[in-house]
C-alpha positions as CSV (number, residue, x, y, z in Angstrom):
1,X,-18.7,14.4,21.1
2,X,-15.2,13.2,20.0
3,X,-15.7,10.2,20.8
4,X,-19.1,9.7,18.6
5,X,-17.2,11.4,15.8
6,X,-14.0,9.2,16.1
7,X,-17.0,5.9,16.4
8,X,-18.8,7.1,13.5
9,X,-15.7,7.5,11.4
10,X,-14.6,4.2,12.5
11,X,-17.9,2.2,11.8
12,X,-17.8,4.0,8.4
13,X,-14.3,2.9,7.7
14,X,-15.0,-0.9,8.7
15,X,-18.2,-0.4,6.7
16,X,-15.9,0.9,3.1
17,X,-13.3,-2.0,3.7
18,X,-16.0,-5.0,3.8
19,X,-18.5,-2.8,1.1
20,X,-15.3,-2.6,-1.6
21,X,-13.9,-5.9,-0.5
22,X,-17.3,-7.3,-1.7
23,X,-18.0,-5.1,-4.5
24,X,-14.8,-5.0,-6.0
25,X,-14.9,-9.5,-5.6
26,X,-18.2,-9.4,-7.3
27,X,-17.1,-7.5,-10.3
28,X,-14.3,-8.9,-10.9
29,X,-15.5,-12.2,-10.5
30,X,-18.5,-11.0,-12.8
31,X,-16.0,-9.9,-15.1
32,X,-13.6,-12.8,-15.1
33,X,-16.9,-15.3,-15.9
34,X,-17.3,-12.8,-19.3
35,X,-14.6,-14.3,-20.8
36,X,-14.1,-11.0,-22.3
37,X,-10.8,-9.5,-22.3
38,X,-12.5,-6.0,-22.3
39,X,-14.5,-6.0,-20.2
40,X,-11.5,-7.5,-17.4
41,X,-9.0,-5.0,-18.6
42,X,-12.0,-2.6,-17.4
43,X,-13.1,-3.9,-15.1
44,X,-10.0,-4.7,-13.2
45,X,-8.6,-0.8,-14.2
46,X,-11.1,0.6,-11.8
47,X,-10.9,-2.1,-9.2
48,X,-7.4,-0.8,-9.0
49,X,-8.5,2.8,-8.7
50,X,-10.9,2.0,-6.1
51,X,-8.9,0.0,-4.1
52,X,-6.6,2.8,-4.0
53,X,-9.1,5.6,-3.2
54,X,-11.2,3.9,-1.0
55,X,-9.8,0.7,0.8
56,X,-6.2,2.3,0.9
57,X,-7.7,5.3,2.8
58,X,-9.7,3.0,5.4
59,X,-6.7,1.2,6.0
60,X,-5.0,4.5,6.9
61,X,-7.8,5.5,9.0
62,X,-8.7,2.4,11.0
63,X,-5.7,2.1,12.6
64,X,-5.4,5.8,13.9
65,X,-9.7,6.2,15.1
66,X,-9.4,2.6,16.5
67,X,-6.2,3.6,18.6
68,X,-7.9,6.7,19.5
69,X,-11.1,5.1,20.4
70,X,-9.7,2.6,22.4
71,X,-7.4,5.0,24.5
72,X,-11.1,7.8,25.0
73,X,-12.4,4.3,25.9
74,X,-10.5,3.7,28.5
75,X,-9.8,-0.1,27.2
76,X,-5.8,-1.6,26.5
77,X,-4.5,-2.3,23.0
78,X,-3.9,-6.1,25.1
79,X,-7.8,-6.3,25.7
80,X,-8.3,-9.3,24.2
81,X,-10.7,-8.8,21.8
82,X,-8.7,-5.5,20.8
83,X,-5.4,-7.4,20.2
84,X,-7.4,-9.8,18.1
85,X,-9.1,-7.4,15.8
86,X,-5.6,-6.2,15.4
87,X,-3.8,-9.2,14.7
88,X,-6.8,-9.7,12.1
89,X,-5.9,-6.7,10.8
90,X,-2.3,-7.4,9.8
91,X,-3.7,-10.9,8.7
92,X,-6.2,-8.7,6.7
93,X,-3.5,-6.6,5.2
94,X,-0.8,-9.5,4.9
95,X,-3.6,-10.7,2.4
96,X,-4.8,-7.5,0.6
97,X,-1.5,-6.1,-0.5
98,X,-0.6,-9.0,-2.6
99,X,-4.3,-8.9,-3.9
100,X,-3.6,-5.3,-5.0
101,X,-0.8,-6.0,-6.9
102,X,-2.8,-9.2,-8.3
103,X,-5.3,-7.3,-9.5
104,X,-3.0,-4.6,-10.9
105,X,-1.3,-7.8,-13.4
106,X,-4.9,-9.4,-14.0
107,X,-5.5,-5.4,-15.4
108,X,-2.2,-5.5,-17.4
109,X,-2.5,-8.6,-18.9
110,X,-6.3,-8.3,-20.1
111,X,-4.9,-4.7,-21.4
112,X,-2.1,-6.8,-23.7
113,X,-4.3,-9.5,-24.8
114,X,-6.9,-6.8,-26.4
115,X,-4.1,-4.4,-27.7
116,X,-2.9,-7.7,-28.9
117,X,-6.1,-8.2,-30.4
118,X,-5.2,-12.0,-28.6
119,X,-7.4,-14.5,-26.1
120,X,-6.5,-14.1,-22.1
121,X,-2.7,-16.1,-21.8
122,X,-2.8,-18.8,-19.0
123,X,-1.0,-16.6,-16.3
124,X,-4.2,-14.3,-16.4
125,X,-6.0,-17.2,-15.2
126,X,-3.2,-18.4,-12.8
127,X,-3.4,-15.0,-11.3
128,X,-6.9,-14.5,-11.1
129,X,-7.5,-18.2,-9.7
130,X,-4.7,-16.8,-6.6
131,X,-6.5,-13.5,-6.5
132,X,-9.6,-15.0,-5.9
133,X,-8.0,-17.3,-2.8
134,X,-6.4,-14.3,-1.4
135,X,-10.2,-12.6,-0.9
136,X,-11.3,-15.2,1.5
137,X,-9.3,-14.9,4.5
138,X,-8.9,-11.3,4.3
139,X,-12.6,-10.9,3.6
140,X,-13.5,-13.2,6.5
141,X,-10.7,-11.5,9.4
142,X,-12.7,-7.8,7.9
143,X,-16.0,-9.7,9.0
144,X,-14.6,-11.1,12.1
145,X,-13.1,-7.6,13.2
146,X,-16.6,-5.6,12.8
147,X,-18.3,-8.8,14.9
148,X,-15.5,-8.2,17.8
149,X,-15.9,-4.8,17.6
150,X,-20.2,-5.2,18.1
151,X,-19.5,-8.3,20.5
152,X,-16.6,-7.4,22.4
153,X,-16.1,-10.5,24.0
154,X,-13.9,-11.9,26.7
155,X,-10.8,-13.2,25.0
156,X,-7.6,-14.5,26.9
């Protein structure tokens, strides 16, 4: 019965990381094409709080039910696939903490520029450009993990 739990609590974490990954990328991509400084400075104020509350806390849990998992399992951290989904995840994270802090300037600047009553300054756009390049590799590795974790394959 552990083991189901520790699964189910897995599958949900992988399931909140790629979910807010691509909810959080739509809205603020939904915001940026508004043009309005606004609606990015709310926009990208929640995005921060959900990526705290909700990707931050399935990166904390991933790691500790996959360990687990894999130990009930019976399989090595050096299974192949295993050792790839966790490389992946480090690639994953490598790429997500700078997007954090990104998205914590994007939400500071868009805040100035309306208390300034003033357009968005070029570095909002500089930042949200990177931002956006960030998303894809982390965003593919999430979507690579889940299919090694369905697929298990032979690797090495």
């Amino acid at each position: 019965m552990i083991y189901l739990l520790l699964k189910y609590i897995h599958i949900i974490g992988a399931a909140v990381l790629l979910g807010t990954g691509a909810g959080i990328a739509f809205f603020m991509l939904m915001a940026h094409f508004s043009r309005s400084a606004p609606v990015i400075a709310g926009v990208a104020r929640i995005v921060v709080i959900a990526d705290f509350v909700f990707t931050a806390s399935a990166v904390v849990i991933q790691p500790i039910t996959g360990v687990a998992l894999t130990w009930l399992a019976g399989y090595s951290l050096t299974e192949g696939w295993i050792a790839l989904s966790i490389a992946l995840y480090f690639l994953t994270g490598a790429f997500w903490l700078p997007v954090v802090w990104m998205q914590m300037r994007i939400r500071d600047i868009a805040q100035a520029a309306v208390a300034a009553n003033q357009p968005l300054p070029q570095i909002y756009h500089r930042f949200f450009w990177w931002w956006f390049a960030f998303g894809f590799p982390a965003f593919g590795a999430v979507m690579t993990i889940i299919w090694l974790m369905i697929a298990k394959p032979s690797i090495f």
